[in-house]
C-alpha positions, 0 to 999 in steps of 0.5 A, spaced: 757 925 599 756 932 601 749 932 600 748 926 603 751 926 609 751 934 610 755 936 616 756 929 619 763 928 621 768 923 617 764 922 611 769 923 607 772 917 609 767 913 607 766 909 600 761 912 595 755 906 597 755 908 604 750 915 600 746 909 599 745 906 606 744 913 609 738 913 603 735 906 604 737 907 611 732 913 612 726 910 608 725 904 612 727 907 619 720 903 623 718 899 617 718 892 615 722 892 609 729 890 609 734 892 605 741 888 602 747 891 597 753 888 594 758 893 596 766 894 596 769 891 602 773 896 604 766 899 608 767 893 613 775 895 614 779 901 618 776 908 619 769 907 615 766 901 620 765 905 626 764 912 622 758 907 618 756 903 625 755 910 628 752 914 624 748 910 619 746 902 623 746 906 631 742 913 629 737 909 625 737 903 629 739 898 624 740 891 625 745 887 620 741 880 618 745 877 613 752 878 611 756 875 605 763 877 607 769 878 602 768 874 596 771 875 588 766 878 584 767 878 576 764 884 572 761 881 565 764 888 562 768 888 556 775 888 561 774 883 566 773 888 572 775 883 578 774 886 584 772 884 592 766 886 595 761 884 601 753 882 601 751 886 607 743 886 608 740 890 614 733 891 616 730 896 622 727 891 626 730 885 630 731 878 626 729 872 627 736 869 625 742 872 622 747 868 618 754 870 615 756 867 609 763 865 609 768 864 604 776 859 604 778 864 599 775 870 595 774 864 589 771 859 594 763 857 595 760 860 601 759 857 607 753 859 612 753 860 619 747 862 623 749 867 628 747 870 635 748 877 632 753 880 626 757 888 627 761 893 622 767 887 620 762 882 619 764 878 625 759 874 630 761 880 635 759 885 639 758 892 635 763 896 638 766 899 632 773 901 634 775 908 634 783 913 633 785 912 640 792 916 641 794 910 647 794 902 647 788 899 651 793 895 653 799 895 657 804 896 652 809 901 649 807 907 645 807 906 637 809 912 632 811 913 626 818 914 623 821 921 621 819 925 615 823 928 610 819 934 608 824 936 603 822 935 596 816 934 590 817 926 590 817 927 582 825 930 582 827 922 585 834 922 588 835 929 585 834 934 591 832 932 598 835 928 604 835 921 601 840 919 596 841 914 592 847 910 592 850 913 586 849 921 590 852 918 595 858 917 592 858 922 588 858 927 595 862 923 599 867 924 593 866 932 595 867 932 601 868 925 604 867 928 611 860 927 611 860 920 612 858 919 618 852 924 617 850 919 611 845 914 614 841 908 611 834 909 611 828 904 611 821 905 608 817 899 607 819 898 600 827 898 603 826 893 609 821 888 605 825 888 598 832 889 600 833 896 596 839 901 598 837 907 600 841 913 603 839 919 607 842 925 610 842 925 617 845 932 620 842 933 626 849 932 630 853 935 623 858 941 624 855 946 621 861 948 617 861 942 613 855 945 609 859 950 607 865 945 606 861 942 600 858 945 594 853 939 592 850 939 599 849 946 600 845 946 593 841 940 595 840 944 602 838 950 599 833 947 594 830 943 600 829 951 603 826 954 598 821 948 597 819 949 604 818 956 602 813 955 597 809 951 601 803 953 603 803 950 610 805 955 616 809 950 619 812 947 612 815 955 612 817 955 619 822 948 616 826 953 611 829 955 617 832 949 618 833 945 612 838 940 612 834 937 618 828 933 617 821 936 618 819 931 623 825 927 628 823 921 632 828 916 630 829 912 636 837 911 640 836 905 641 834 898 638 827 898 636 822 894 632 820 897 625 814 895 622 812 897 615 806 902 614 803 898 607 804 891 606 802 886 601 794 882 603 797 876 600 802 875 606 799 870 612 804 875 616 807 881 616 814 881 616 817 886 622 823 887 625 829 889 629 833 894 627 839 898 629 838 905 631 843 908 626 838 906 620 833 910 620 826 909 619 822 914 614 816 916 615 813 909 611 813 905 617 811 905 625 817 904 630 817 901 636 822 903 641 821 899 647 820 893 643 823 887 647 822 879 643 815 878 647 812 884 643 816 882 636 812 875 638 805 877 639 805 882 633 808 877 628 803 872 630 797 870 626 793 872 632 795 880 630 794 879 622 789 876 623 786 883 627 790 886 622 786 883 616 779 884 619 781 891 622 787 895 617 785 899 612 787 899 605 792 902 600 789 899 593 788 892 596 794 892 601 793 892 608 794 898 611 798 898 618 796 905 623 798 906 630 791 909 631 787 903 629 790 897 629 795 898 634 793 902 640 786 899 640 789 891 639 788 887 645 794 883 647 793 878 652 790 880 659 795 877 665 800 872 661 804 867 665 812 867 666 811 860 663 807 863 657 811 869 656 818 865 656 814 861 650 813 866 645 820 869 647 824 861 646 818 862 639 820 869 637 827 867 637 826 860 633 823 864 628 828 871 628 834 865 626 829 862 621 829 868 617 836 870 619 839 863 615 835 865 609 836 872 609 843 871 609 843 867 603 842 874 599 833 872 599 829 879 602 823 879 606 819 880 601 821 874 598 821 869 604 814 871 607 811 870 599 806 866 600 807 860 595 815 860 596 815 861 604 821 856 606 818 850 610 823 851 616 820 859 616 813 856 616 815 851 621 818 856 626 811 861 626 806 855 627 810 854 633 810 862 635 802 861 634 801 856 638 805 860 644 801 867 643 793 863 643 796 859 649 797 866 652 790 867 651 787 861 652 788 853 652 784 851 646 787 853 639 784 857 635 783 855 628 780 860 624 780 868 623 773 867 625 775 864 632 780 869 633 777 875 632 770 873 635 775 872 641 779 879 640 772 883 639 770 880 646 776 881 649 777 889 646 770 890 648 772 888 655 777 892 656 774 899 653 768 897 657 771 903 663 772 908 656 766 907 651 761 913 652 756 913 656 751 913 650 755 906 647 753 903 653 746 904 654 745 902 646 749 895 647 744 894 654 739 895 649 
């Protein structure tokens, strides 16, 4: 990668057959021929679109003239390697089509559609990669990331650090029963979909003799401060200084709406939620402090996964939710009505007392938003909330991804027309 790309910045983001598209990219610059490859999807996801759009398809003057979107491929090797790859074939000269090959699923037959033009994420839209912004391009509140421990080698489980199972809570509270308010809930992904306990250490309003007061914890506190010690990060050093805080607090006061950074790609909607400001969120999850049901509504929409599939990055093959690139750059709605805003709050509530009435029943998130088991009066309610939110955009519904995002790129290239850079602009003249 390095040789291949040299100084390019982000190229380490990139999967390895981008060395590839840079080679055959450099050869056919000014000629006739035209070249195509079975890659990973992952190229068509997150980070690696905008960095391959601008530094390979815009400086060689590459244009994408068919393109096979994500489809199931079966390896003849002994194992049965069984991965998702993309056809993408460009050329340096303008075609007279271009056609994207679409599959129902990743098992399914394609479906060809000629289109005007294709960009990065393989959708008829205007090449406009997204870019990490540090703010919405709409109207909205900020997102961030929950607190985060720095505290331990995740090897040594519940044995050091600020999170506790429920067996090392006991055993604490058995100690020095006074640390009770001090420990807290904590939801990471995996505690708020699957239901799992898990406790932390909370004492940033802890008296200070209470440390003293309590050998287990003092223990506990003093292998978090050596193991910032050892660290080679300077700002980790500087932690050791405080030990029995967590290394980055940004747990909201208030109510706020807690999505999961990774989330299975099989789900049709990622399950969020609210949550109460005495759980804490770690940092394996996005907070929304200023949330209110709107919010919760258009981002539990179909519309919103739909984005989220096209643009999210990947953990292994889960979706990968970021504030910088997925949320920040979403284009919500432009001017909702009152009449459109109170239909997406009446649906978000149907669908919160949907949930609530399986949740009660001892099911987790991941159990109720489970594809092949999700409950009919859950699906019902998130038809509905989907209806709600397209109006919100326009009056026609949307019946595929393909629709939503065509629509969705448009509106974010209408949005960030004022804040793209003036070379973007001329490229999208031409």
């Amino acid at each position: 990668m390095g040789l291949v790309f040299k100084n390019i910045a982000g190229a380490g983001t990139l999967d390895y057959v981008a060395c590839w598209y840079l080679k055959s990219a450099q050869y056919i610059t000014g000629t006739r021929i035209s070249v195509a490859f079975v890659s990973t999807n992952s190229i068509t996801q997150g980070e690696q679109v905008g960095i391959l759009s601008s530094k390979v398809f815009s400086r060689c003057d590459l244009h994408i003239t068919f393109a096979h979107r994500t489809f199931a491929w079966e390896s003849e090797a002994k194992g049965k390697a069984h991965v998702h790859v993309v056809i993408i074939g460009f050329a340096s000269y303008l075609p007279e089509q271009r056609t994207i090959f679409e599959y129902e699923s990743p098992t399914g037959e394609p479906q060809a559609r000629v289109v005007a033009t294709i960009n990065g994420y393989l959708a008829d839209a205007s090449n406009v990669p997204l870019r990490k912004v540090s703010h919405p391009v709409s109207p909205v509140p900020e997102i961030h990331y929950g607190s985060m421990m720095i505290d331990k080698d995740r090897k040594d489980g519940d044995e050091a650090g600020l999170i506790l199972s429920s067996r090392r809570r006991t055993e604490l509270l058995s100690e020095c029963p006074a640390l009770k308010p001090y420990i807290r809930r904590i939801y990471g992904g995996d505690e708020f979909l699957n239901g799992t306990k898990r406790w932390c250490l909370w004492l940033a309003d802890a008296p200070p003799t209470i440390v003293r007061e309590c050998r287990l914890l003092k223990e506990r506190i003093d292998k978090i401060r050596k193991f910032r010690l050892s660290s080679d990060r300077v700002a980790t050093k500087k932690l050791a200084a405080v030990p029995h805080l967590f290394g980055e607090i940004r747990q909201p006061a208030t109510r706020y709406l807690l999505i999961p950074k990774v989330s299975s790609e099989s789900r049709r909607y990622i399950p969020i939620g609210f949550v109460k400001p005495s759980i804490i969120a770690s940092g394996s999850t996005l907070v929304l402090p200023d949330a209110s049901l709107y919010h919760f509504g258009m981002l539990s929409s179909e519309m919103h996964n739909a984005w989220i599939r096209h643009v999210a990055g990947r953990m292994e093959s889960r979706l990968q939710y970021s504030s910088q690139l997925v949320y920040n750059n979403y284009p919500w709605p432009e001017l909702p009505t009152a009449k459109q805003l109170a239909a997406v709050e009446a649906a978000a509530k149907g669908v919160l007392a949907a949930r609530d009435q399986h949740l009660k029943s001892g099911l987790t998130l991941a159990d109720i938003y489970d594809p092949l088991s999700m409950p009919p009066t859950l699906a019902k309610t998130h038809r509905v909330l989907d209806r709600a939110v397209d109006r919100c955009y326009r009056s026609q519904a949307f019946t595929s991804d393909r629709q939503r995002m065509e629509f969705l790129f448009a509106l974010y290239e209408k949005l960030t027309a004022p804040l793209l850079p003036k070379e973007s602009k001329n490229k999208q003249s031409e």
